[in-house]
Backbone as CSV, one residue per row, in Angstrom:
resi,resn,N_x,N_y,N_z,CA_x,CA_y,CA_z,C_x,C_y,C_z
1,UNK,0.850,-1.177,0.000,0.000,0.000,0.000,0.893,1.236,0.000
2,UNK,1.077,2.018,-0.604,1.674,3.172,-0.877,1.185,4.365,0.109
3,UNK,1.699,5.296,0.805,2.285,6.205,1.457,1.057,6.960,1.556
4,UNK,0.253,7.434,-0.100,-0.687,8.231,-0.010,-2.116,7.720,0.609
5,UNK,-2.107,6.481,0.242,-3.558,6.030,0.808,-3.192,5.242,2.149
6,UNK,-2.278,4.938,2.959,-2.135,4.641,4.347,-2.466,6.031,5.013
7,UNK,-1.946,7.423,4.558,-2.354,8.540,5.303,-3.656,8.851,5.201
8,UNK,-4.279,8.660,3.754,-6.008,9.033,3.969,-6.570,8.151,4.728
9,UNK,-6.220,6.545,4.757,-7.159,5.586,5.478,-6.434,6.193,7.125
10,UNK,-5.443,6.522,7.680,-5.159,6.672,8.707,-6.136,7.926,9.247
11,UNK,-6.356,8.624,8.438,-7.008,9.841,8.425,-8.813,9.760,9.190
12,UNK,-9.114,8.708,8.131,-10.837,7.949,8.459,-10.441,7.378,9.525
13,UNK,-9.766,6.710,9.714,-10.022,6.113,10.926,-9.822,6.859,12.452
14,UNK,-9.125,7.694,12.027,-9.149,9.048,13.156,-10.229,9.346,13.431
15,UNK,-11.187,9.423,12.351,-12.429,10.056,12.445,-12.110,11.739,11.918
16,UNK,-11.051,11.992,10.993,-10.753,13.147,11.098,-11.537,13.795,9.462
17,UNK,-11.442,13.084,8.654,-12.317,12.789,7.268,-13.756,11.479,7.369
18,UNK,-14.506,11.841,6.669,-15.510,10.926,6.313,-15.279,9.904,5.199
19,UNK,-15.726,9.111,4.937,-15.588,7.852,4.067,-15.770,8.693,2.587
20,UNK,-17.008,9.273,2.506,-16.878,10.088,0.899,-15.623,11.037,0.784
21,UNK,-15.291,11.412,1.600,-13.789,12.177,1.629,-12.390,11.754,1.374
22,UNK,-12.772,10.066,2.141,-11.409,9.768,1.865,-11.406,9.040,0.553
23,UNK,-12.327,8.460,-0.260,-12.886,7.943,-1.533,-12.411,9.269,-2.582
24,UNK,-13.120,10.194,-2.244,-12.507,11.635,-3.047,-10.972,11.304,-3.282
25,UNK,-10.151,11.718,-2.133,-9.144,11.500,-2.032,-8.324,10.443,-2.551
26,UNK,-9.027,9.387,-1.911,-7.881,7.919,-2.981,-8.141,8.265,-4.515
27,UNK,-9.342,8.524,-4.915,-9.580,8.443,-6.251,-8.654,9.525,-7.129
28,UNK,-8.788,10.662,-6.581,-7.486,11.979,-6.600,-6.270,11.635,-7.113
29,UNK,-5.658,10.651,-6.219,-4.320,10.344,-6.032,-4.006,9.001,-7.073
30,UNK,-4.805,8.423,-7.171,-4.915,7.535,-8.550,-4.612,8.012,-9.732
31,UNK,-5.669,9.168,-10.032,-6.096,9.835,-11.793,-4.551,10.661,-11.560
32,UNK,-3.617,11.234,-10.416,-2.704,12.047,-10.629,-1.886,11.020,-10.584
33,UNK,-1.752,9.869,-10.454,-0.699,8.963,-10.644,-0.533,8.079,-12.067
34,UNK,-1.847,8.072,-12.603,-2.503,7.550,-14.168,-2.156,8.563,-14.776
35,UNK,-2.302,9.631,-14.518,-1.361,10.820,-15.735,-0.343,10.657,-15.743
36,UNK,0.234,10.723,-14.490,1.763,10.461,-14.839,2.410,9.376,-15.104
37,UNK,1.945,8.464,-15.208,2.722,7.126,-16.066,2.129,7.496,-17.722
38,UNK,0.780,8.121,-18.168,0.524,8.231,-19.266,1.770,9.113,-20.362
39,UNK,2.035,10.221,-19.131,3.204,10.921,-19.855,4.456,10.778,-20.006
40,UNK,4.800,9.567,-19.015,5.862,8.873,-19.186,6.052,8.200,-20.368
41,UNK,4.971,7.027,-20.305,4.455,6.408,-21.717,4.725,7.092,-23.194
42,UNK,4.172,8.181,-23.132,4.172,9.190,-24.442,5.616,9.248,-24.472
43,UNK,6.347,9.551,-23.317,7.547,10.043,-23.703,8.353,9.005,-23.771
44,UNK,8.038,7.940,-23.597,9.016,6.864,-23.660,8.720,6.257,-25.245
45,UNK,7.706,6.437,-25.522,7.659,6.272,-26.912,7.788,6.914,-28.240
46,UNK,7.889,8.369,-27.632,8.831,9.470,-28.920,10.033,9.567,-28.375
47,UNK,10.569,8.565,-27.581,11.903,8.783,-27.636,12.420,7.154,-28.355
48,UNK,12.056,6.262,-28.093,11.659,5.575,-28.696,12.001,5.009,-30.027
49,UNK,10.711,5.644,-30.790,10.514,6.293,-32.660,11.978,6.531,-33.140
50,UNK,12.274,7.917,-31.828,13.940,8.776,-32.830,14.420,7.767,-32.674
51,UNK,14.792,6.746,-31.367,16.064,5.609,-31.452,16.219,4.966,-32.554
52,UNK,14.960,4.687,-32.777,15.207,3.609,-33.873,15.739,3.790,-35.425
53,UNK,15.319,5.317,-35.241,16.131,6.104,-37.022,17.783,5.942,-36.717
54,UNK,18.201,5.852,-35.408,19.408,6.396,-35.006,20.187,5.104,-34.316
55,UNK,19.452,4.418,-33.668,20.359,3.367,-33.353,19.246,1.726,-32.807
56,UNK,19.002,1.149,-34.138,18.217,0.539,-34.241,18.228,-0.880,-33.141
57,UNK,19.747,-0.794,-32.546,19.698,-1.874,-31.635,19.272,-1.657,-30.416
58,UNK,19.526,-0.442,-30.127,19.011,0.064,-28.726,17.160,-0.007,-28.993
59,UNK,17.014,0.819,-29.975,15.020,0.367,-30.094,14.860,-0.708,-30.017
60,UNK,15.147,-2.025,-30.822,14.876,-3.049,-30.570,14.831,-3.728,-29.044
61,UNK,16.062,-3.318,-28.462,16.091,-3.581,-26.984,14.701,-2.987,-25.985
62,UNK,14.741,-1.680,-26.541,13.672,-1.203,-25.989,12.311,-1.442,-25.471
63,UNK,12.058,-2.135,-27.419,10.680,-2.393,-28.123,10.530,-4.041,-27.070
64,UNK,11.397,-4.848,-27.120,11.515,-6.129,-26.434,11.312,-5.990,-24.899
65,UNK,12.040,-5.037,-24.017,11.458,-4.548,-22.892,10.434,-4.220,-22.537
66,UNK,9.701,-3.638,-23.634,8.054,-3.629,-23.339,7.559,-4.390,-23.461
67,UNK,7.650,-5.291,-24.491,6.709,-6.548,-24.672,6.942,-6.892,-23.041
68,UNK,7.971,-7.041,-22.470,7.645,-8.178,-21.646,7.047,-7.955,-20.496
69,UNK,7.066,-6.366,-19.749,6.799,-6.295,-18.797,5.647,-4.925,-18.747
70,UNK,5.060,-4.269,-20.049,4.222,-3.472,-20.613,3.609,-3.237,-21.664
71,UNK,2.994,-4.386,-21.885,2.307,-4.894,-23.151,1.350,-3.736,-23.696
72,UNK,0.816,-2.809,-23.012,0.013,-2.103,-23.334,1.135,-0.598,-23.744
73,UNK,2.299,-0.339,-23.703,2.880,0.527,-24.271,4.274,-0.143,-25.054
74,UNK,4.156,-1.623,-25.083,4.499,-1.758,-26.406,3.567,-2.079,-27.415
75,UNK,2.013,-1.981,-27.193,1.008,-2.161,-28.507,1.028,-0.690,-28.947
76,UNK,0.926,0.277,-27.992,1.024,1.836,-28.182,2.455,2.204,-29.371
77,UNK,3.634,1.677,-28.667,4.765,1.517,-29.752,4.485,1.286,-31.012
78,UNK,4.309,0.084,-31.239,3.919,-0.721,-32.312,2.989,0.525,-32.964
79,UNK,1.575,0.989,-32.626,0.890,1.762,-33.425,1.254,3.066,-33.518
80,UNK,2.594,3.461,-33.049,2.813,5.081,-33.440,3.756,4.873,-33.969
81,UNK,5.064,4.097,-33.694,6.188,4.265,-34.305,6.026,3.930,-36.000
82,UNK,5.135,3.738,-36.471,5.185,4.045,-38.376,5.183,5.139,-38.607
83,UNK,4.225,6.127,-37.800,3.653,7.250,-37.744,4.616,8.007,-37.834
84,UNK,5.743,7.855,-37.146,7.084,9.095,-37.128,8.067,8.498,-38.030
85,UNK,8.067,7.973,-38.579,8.892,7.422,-39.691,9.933,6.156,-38.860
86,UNK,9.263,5.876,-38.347,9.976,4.284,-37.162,10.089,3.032,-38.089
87,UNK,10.672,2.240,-38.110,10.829,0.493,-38.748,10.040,-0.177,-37.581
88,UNK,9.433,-1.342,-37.748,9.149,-2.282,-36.538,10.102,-3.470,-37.226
């Protein structure tokens, strides 16, 4: 359990927030943590694209690192990198 939601649940159980409050809250700290892997994502994949014009072994390494442990931003790969002038 991560740091942010041990302090809100520590919080309810104080009695210091209400249950819709601390729900607010976890949900908060989620969507700002889902953006920021989204923009990671983006950026890990226009950086990515250029590797592969430039040093096609390192993309490949890359592209293989995702498959294995982020399947959903190496399908993202896969569908942008044509787009910027990428090889698969």
């Amino acid at each position: 359990m991560n740091s942010d939601r041990r302090a809100i649940l520590q919080l309810l159980a104080a009695g210091r927030i209400d249950a819709a409050a601390a729900e607010r809250l976890i949900a908060a700290t989620s969507a700002e943590r889902e953006t920021l892997w989204a923009v990671v994502g983006c950026c890990v994949i226009a950086v990515a694209t250029e590797l592969h014009a430039v040093m096609p072994e390192l993309s490949h390494l890359l592209r293989s690192s995702l498959a294995g442990c982020l399947p959903a931003l190496e399908h993202a790969f896969t569908l942008i990198a044509p787009l910027y002038g990428g090889r698969l």
